[in-house]
CHARMM-style PDB file with segment names, atoms N, HN, CA, C and O in Angstrom:
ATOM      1  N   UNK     1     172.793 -35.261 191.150  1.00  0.00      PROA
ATOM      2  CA  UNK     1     172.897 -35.542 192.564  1.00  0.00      PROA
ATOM      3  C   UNK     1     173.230 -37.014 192.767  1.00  0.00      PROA
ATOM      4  O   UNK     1     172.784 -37.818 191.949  1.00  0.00      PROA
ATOM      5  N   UNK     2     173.854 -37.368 193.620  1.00  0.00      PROA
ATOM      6  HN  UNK     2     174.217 -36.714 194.284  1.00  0.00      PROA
ATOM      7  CA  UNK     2     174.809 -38.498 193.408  1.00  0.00      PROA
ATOM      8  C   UNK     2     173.383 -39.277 194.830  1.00  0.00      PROA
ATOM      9  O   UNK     2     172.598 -38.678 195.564  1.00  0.00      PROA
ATOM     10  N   UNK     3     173.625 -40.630 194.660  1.00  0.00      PROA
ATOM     11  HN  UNK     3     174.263 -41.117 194.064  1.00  0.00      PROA
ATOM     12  CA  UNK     3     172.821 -41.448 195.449  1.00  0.00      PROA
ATOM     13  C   UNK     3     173.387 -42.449 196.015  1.00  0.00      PROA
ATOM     14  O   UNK     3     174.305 -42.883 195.319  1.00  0.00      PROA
ATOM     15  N   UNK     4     173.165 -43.267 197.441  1.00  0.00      PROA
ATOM     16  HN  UNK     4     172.420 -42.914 198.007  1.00  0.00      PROA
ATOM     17  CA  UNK     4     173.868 -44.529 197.078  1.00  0.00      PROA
ATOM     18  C   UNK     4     172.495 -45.190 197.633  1.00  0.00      PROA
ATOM     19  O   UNK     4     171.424 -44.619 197.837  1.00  0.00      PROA
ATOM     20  N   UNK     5     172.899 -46.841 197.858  1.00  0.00      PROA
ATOM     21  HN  UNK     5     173.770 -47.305 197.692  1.00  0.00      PROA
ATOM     22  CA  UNK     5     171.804 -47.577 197.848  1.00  0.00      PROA
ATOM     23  C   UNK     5     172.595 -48.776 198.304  1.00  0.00      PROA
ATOM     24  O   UNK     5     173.671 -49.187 197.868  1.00  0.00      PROA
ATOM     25  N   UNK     6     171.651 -49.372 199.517  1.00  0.00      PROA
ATOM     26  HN  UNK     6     170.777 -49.038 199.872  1.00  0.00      PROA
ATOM     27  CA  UNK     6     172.406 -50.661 199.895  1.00  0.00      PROA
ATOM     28  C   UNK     6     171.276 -51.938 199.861  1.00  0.00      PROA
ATOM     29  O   UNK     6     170.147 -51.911 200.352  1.00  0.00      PROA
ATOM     30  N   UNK     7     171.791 -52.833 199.280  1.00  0.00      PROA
ATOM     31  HN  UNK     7     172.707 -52.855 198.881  1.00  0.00      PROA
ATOM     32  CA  UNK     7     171.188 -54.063 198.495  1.00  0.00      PROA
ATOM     33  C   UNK     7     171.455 -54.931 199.595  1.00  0.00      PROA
ATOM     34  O   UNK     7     172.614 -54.786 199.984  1.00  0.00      PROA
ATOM     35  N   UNK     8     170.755 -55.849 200.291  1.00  0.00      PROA
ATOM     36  HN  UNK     8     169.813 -55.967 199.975  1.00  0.00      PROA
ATOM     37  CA  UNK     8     170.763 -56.964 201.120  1.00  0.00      PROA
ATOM     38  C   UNK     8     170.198 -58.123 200.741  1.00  0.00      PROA
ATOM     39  O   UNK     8     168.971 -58.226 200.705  1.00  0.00      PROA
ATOM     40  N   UNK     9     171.054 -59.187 200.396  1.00  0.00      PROA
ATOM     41  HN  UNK     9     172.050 -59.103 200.425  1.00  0.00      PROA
ATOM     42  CA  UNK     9     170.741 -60.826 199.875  1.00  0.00      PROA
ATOM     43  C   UNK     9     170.032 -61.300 201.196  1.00  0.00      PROA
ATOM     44  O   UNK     9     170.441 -61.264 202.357  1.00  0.00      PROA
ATOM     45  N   UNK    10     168.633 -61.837 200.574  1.00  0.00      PROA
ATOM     46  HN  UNK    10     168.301 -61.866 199.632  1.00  0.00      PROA
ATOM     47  CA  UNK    10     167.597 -62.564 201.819  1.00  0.00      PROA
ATOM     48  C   UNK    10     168.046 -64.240 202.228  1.00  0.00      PROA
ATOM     49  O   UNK    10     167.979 -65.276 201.566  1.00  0.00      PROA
ATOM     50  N   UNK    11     168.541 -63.948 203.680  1.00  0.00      PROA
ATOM     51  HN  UNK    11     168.595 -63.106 204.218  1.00  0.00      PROA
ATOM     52  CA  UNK    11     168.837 -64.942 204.463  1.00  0.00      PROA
ATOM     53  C   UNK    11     167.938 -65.742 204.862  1.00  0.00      PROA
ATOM     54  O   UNK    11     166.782 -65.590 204.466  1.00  0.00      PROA
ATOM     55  N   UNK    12     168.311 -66.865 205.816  1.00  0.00      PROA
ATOM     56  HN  UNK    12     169.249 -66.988 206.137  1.00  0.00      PROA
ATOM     57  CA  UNK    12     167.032 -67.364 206.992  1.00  0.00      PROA
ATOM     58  C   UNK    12     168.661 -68.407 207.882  1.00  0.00      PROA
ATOM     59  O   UNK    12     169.774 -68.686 207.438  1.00  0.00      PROA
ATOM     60  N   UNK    13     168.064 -68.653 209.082  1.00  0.00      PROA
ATOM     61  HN  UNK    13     167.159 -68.426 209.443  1.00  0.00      PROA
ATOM     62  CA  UNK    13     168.721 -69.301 209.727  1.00  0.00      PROA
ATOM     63  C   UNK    13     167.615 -70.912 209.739  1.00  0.00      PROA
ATOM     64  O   UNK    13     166.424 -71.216 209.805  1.00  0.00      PROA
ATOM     65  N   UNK    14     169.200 -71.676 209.607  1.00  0.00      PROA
ATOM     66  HN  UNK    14     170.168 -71.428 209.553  1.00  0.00      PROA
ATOM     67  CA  UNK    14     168.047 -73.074 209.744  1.00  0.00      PROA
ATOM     68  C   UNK    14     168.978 -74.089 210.497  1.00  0.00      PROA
ATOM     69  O   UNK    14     170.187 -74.061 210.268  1.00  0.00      PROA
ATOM     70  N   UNK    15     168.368 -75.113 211.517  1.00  0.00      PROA
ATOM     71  HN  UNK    15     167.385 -75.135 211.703  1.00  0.00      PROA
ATOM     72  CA  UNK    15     169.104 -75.789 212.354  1.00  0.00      PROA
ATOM     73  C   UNK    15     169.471 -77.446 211.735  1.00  0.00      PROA
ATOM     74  O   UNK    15     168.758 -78.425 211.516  1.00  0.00      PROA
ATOM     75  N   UNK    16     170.939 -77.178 211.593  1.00  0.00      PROA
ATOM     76  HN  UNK    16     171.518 -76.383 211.771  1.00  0.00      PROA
ATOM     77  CA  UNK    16     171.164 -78.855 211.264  1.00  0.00      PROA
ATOM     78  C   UNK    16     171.538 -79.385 211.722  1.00  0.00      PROA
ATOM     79  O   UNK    16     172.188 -80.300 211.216  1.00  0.00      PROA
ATOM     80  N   UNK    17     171.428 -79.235 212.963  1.00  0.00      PROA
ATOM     81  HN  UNK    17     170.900 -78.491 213.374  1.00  0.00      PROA
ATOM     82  CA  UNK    17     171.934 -80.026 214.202  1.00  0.00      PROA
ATOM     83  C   UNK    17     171.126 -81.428 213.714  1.00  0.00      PROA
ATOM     84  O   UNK    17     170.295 -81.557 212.815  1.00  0.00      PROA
ATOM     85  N   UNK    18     171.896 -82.808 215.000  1.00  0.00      PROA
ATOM     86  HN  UNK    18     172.571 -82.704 215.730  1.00  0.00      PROA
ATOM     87  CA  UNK    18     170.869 -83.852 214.831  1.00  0.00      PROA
ATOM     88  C   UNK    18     171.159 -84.715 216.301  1.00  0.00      PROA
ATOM     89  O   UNK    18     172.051 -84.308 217.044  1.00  0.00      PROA
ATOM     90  N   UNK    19     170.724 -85.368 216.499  1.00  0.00      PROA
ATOM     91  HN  UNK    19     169.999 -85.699 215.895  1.00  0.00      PROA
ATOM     92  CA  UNK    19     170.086 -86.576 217.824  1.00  0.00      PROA
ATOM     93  C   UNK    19     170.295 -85.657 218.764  1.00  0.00      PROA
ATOM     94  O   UNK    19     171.191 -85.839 219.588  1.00  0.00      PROA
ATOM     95  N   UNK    20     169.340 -84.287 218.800  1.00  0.00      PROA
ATOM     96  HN  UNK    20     168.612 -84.140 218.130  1.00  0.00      PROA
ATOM     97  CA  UNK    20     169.441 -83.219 219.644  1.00  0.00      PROA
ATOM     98  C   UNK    20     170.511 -82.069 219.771  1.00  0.00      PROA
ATOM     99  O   UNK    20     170.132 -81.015 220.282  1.00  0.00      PROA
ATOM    100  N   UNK    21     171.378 -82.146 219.491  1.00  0.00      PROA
ATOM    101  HN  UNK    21     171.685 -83.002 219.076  1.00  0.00      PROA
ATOM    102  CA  UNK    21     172.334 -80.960 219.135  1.00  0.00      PROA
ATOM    103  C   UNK    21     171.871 -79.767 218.131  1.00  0.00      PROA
ATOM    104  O   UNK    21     171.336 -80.065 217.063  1.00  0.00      PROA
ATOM    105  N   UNK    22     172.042 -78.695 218.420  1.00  0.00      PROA
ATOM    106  HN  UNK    22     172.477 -78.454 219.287  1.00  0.00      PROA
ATOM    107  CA  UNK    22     171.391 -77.480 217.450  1.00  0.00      PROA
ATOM    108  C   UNK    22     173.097 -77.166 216.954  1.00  0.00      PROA
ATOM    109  O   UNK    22     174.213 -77.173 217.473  1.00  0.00      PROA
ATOM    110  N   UNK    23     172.533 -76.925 215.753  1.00  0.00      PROA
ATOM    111  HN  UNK    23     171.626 -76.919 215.332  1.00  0.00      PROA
ATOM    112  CA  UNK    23     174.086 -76.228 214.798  1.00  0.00      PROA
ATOM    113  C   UNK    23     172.823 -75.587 213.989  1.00  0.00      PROA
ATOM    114  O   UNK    23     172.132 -76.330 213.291  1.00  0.00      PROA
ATOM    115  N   UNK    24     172.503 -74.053 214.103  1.00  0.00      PROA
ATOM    116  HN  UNK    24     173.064 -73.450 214.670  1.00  0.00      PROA
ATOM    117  CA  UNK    24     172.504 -73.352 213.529  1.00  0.00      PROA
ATOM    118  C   UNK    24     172.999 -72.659 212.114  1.00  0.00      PROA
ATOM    119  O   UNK    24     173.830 -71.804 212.417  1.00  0.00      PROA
ATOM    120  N   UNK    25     172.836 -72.695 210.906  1.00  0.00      PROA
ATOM    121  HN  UNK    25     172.160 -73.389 210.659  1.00  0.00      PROA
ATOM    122  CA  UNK    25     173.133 -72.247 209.940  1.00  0.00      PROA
ATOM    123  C   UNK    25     172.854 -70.992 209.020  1.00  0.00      PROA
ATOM    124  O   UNK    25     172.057 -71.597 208.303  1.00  0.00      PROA
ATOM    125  N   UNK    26     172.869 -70.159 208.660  1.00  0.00      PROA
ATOM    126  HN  UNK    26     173.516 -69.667 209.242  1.00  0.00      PROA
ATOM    127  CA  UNK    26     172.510 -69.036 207.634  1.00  0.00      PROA
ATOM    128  C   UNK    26     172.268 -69.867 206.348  1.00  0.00      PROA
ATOM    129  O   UNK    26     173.260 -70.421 205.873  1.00  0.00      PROA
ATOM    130  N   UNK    27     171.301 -69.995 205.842  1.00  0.00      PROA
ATOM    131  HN  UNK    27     170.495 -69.546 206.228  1.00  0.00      PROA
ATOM    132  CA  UNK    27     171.015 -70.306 204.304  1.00  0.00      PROA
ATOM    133  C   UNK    27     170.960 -68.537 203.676  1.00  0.00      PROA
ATOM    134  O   UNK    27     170.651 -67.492 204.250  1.00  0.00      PROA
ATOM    135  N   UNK    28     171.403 -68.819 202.288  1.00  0.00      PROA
ATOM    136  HN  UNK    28     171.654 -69.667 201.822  1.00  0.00      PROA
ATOM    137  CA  UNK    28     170.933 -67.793 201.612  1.00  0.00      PROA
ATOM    138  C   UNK    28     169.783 -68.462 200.484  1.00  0.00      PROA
ATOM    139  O   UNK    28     169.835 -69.644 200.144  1.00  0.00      PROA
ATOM    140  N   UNK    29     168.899 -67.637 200.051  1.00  0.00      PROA
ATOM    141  HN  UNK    29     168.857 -66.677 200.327  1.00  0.00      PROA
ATOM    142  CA  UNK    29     168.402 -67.910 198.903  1.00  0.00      PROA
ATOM    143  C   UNK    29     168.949 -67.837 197.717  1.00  0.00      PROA
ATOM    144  O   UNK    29     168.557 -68.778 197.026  1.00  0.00      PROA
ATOM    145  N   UNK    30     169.627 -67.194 197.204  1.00  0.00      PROA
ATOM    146  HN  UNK    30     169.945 -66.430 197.765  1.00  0.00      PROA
ATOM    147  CA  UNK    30     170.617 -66.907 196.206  1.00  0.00      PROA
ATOM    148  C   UNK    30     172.017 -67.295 196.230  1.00  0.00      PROA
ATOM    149  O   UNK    30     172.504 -67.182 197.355  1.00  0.00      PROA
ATOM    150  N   UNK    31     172.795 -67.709 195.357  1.00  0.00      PROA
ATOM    151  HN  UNK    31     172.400 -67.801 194.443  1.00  0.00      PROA
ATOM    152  CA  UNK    31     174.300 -67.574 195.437  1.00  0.00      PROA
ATOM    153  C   UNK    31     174.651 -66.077 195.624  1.00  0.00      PROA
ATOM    154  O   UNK    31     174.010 -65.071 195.926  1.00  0.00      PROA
ATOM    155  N   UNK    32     175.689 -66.300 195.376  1.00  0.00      PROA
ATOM    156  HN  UNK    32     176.210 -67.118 195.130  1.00  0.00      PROA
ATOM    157  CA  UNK    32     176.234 -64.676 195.285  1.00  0.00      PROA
ATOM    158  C   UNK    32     176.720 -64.065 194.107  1.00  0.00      PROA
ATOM    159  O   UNK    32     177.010 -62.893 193.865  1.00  0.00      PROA
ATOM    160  N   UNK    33     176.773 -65.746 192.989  1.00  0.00      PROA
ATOM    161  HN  UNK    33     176.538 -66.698 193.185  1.00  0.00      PROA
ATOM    162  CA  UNK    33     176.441 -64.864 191.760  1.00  0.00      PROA
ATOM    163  C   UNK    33     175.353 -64.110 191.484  1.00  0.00      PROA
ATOM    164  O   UNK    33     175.435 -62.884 191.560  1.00  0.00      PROA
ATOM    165  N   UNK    34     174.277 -64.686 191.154  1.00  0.00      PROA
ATOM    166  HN  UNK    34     174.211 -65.682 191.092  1.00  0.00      PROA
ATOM    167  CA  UNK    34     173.126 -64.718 191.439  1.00  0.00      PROA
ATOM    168  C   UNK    34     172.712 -63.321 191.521  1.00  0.00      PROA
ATOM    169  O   UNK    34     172.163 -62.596 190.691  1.00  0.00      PROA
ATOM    170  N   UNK    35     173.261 -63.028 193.205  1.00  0.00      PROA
ATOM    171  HN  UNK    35     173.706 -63.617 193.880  1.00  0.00      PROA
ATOM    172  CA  UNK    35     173.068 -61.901 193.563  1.00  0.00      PROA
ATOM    173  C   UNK    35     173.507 -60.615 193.194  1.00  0.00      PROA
ATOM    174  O   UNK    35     173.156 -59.483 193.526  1.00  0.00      PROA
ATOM    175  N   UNK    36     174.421 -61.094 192.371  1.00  0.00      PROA
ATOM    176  HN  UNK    36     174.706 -62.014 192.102  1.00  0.00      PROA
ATOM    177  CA  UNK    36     175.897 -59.808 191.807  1.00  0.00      PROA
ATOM    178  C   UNK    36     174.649 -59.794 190.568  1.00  0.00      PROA
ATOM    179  O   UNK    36     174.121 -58.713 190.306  1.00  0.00      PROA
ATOM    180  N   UNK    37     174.257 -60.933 189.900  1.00  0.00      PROA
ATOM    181  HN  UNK    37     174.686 -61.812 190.112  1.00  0.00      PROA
ATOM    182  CA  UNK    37     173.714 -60.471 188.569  1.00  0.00      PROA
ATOM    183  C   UNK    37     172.370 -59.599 189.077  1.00  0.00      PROA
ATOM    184  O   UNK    37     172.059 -58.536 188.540  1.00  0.00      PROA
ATOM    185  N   UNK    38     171.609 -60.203 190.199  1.00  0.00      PROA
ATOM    186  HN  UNK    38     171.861 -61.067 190.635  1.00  0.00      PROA
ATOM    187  CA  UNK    38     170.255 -59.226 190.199  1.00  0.00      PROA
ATOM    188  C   UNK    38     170.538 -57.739 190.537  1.00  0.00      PROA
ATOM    189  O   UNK    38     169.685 -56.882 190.307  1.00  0.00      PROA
ATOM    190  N   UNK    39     171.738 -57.439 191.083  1.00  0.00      PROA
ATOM    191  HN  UNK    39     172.431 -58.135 191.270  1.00  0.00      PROA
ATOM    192  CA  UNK    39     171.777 -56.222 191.611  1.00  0.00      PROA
ATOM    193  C   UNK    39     172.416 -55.230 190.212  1.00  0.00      PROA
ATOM    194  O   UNK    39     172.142 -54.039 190.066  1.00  0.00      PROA
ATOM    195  N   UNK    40     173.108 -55.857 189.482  1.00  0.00      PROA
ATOM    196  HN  UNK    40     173.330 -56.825 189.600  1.00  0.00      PROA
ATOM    197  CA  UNK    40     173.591 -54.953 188.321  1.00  0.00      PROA
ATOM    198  C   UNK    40     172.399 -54.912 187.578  1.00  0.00      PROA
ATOM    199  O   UNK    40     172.222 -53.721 187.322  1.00  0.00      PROA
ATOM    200  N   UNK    41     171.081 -55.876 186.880  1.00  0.00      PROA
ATOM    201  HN  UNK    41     171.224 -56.843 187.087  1.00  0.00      PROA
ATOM    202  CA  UNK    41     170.387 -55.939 186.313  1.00  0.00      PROA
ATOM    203  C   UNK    41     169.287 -54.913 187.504  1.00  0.00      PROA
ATOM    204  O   UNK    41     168.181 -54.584 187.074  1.00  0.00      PROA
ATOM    205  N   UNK    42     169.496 -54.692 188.243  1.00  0.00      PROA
ATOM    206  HN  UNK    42     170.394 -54.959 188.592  1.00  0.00      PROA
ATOM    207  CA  UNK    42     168.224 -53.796 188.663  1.00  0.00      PROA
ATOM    208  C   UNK    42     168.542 -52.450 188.856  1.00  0.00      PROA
ATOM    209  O   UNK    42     167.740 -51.712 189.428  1.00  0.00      PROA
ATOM    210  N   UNK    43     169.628 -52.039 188.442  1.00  0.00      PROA
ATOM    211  HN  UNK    43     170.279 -52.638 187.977  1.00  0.00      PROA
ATOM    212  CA  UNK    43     170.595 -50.506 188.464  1.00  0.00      PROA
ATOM    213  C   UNK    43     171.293 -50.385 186.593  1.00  0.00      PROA
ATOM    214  O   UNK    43     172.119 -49.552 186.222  1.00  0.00      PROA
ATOM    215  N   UNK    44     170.807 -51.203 185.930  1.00  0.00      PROA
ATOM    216  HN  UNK    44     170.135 -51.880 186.231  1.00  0.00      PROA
ATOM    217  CA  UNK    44     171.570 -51.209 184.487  1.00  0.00      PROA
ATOM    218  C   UNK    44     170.127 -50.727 183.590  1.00  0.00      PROA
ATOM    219  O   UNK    44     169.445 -51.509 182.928  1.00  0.00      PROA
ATOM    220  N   UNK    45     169.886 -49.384 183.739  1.00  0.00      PROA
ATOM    221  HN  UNK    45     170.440 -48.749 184.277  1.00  0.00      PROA
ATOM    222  CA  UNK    45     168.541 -48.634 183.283  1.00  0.00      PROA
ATOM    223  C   UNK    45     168.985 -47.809 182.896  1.00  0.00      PROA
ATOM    224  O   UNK    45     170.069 -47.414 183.325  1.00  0.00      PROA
ATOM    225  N   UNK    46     168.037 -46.937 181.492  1.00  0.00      PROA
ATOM    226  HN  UNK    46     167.156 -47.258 181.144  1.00  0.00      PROA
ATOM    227  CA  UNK    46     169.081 -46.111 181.080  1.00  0.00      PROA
ATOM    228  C   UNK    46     168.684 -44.699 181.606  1.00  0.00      PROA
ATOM    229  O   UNK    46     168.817 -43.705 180.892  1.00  0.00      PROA
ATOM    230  N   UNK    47     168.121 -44.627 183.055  1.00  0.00      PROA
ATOM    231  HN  UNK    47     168.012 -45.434 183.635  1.00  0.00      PROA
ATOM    232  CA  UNK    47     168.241 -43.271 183.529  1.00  0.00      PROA
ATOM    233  C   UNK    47     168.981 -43.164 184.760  1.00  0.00      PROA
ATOM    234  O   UNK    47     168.965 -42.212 185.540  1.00  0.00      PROA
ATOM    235  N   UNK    48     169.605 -44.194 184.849  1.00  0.00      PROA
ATOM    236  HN  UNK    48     169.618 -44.967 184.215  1.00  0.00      PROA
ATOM    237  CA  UNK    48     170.821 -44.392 186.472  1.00  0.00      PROA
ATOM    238  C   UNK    48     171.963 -44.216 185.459  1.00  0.00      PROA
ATOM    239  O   UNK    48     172.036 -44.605 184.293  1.00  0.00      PROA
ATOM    240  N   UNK    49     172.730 -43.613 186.121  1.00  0.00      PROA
ATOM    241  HN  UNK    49     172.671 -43.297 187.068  1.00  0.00      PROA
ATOM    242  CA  UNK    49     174.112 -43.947 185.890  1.00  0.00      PROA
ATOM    243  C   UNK    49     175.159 -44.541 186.979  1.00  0.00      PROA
ATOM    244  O   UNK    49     175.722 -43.634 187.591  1.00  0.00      PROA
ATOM    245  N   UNK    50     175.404 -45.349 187.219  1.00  0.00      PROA
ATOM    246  HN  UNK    50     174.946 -46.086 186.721  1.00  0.00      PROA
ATOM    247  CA  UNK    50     176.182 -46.296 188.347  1.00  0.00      PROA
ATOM    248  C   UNK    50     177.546 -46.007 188.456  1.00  0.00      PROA
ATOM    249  O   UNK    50     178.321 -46.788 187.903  1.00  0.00      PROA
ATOM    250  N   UNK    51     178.000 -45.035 189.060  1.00  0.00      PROA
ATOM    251  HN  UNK    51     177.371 -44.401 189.509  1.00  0.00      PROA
ATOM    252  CA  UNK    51     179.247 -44.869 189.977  1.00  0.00      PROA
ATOM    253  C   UNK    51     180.207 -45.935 190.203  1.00  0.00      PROA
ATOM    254  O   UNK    51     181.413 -46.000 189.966  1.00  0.00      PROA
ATOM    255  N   UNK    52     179.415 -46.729 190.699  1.00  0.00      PROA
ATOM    256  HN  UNK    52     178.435 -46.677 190.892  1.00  0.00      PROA
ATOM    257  CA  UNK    52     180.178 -47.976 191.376  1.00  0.00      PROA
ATOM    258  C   UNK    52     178.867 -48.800 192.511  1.00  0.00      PROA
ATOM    259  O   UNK    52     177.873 -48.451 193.149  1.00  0.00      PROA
ATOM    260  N   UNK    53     179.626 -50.021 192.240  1.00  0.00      PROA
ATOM    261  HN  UNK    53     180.433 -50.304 191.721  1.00  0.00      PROA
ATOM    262  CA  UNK    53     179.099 -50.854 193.060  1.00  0.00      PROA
ATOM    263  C   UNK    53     179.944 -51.561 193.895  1.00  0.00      PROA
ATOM    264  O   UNK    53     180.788 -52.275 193.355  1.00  0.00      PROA
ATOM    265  N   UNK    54     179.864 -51.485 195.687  1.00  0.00      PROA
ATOM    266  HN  UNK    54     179.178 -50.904 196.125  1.00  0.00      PROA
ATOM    267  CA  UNK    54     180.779 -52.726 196.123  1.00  0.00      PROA
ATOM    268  C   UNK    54     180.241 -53.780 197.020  1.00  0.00      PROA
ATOM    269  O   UNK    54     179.205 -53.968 197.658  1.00  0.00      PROA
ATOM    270  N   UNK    55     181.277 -54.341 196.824  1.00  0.00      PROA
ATOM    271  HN  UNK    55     182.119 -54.188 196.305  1.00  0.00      PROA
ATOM    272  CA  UNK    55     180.545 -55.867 198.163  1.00  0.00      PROA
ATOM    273  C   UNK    55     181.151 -56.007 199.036  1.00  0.00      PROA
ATOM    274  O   UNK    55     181.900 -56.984 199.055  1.00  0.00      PROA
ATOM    275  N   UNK    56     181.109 -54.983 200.308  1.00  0.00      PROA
ATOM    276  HN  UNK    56     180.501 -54.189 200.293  1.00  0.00      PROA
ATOM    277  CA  UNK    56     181.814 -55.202 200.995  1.00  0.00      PROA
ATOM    278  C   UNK    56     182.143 -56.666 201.704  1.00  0.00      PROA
ATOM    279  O   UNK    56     183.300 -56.997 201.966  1.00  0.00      PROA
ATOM    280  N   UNK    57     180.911 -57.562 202.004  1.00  0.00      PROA
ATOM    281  HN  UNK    57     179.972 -57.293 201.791  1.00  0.00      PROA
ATOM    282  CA  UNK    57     180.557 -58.603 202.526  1.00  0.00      PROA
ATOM    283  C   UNK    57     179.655 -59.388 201.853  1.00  0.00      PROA
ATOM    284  O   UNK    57     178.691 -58.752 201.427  1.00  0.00      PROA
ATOM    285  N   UNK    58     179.655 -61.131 201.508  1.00  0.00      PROA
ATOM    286  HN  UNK    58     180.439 -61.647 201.854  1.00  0.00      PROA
ATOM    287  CA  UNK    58     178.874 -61.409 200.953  1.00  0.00      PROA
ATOM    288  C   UNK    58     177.334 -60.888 201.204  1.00  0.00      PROA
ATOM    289  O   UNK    58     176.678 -60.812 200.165  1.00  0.00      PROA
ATOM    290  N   UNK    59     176.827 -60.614 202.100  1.00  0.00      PROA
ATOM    291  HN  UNK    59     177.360 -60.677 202.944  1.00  0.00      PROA
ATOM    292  CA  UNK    59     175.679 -60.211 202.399  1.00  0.00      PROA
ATOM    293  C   UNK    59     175.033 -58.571 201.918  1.00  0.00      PROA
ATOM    294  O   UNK    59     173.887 -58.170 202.124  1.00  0.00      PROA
ATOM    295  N   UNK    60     176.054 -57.890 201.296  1.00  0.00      PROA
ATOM    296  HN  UNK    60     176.984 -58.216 201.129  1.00  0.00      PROA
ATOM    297  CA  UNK    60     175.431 -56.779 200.895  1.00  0.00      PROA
ATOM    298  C   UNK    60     175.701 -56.005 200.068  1.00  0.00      PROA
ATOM    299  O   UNK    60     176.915 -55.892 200.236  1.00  0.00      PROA
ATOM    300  N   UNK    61     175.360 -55.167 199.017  1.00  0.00      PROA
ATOM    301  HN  UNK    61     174.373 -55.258 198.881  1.00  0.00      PROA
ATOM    302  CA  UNK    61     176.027 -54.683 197.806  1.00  0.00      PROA
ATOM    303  C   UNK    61     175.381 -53.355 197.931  1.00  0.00      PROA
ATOM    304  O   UNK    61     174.164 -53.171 197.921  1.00  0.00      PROA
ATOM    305  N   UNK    62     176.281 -52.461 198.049  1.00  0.00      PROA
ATOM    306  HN  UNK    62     177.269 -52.611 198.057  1.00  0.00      PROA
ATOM    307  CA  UNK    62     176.814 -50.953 198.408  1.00  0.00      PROA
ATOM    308  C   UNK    62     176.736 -50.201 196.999  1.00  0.00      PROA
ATOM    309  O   UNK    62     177.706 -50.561 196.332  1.00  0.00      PROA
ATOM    310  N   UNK    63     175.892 -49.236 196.258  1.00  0.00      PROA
ATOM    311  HN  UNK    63     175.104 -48.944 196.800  1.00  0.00      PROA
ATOM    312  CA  UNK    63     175.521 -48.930 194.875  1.00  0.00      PROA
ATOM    313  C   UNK    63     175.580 -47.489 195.047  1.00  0.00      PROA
ATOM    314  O   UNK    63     174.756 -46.934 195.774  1.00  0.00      PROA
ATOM    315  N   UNK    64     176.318 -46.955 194.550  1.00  0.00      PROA
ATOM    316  HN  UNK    64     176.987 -47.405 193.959  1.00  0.00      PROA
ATOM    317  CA  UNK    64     176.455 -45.548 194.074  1.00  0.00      PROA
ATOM    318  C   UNK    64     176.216 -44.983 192.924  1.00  0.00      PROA
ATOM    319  O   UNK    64     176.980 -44.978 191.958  1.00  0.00      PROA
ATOM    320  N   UNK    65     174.888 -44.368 193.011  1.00  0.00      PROA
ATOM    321  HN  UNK    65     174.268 -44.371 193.796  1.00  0.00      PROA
ATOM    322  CA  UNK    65     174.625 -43.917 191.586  1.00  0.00      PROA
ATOM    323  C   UNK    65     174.261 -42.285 191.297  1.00  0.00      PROA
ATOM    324  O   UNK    65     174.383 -41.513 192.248  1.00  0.00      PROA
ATOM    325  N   UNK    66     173.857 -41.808 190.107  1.00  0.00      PROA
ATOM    326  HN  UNK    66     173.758 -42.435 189.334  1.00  0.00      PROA
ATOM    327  CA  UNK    66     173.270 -40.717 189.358  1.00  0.00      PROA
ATOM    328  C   UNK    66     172.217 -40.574 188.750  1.00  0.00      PROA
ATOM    329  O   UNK    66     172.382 -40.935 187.584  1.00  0.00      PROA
ATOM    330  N   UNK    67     171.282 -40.256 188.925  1.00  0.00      PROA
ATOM    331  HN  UNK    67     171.148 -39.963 189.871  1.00  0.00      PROA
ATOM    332  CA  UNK    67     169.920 -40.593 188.731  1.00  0.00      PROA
ATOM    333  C   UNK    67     170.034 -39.464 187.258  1.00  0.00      PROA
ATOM    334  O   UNK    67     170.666 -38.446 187.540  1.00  0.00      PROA
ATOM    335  N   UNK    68     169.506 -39.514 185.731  1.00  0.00      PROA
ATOM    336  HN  UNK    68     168.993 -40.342 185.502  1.00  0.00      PROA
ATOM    337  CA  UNK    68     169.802 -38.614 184.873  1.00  0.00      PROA
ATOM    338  C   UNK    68     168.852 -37.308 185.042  1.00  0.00      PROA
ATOM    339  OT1 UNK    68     168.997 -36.339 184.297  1.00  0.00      PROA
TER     340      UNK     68
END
């Protein structure tokens, strides 16, 4: 039975505005290497079998798998 699974890299918004101006930013905690490696290393088990993985957007990794 086929599965998929969607992976989301943890954000935060942080303000770098300065002498009162707000400029809002997205930090990530991770790069997006980073993130490519935790998400293959947490689906690379030997009772998944992985279909495919995509990224649609840096923010999320789309996992299609087979559970054995």
């Amino acid at each position: 039975m086929l599965r998929q699974a969607i992976e989301e890299r943890t954000s935060r918004i942080v303000d770098e505005g300065t002498m009162g101006f707000h400029d809002y930013v997205e930090r990530f905690d991770m790069s997006f290497e980073q993130f490519v490696n935790s998400v293959s290393e947490k689906y690379n088990r030997p009772d998944i079998n992985v279909i495919s993985i995509s990224y649609p957007n840096e923010k999320k990794a789309v996992v299609v798998y087979e559970e054995r």
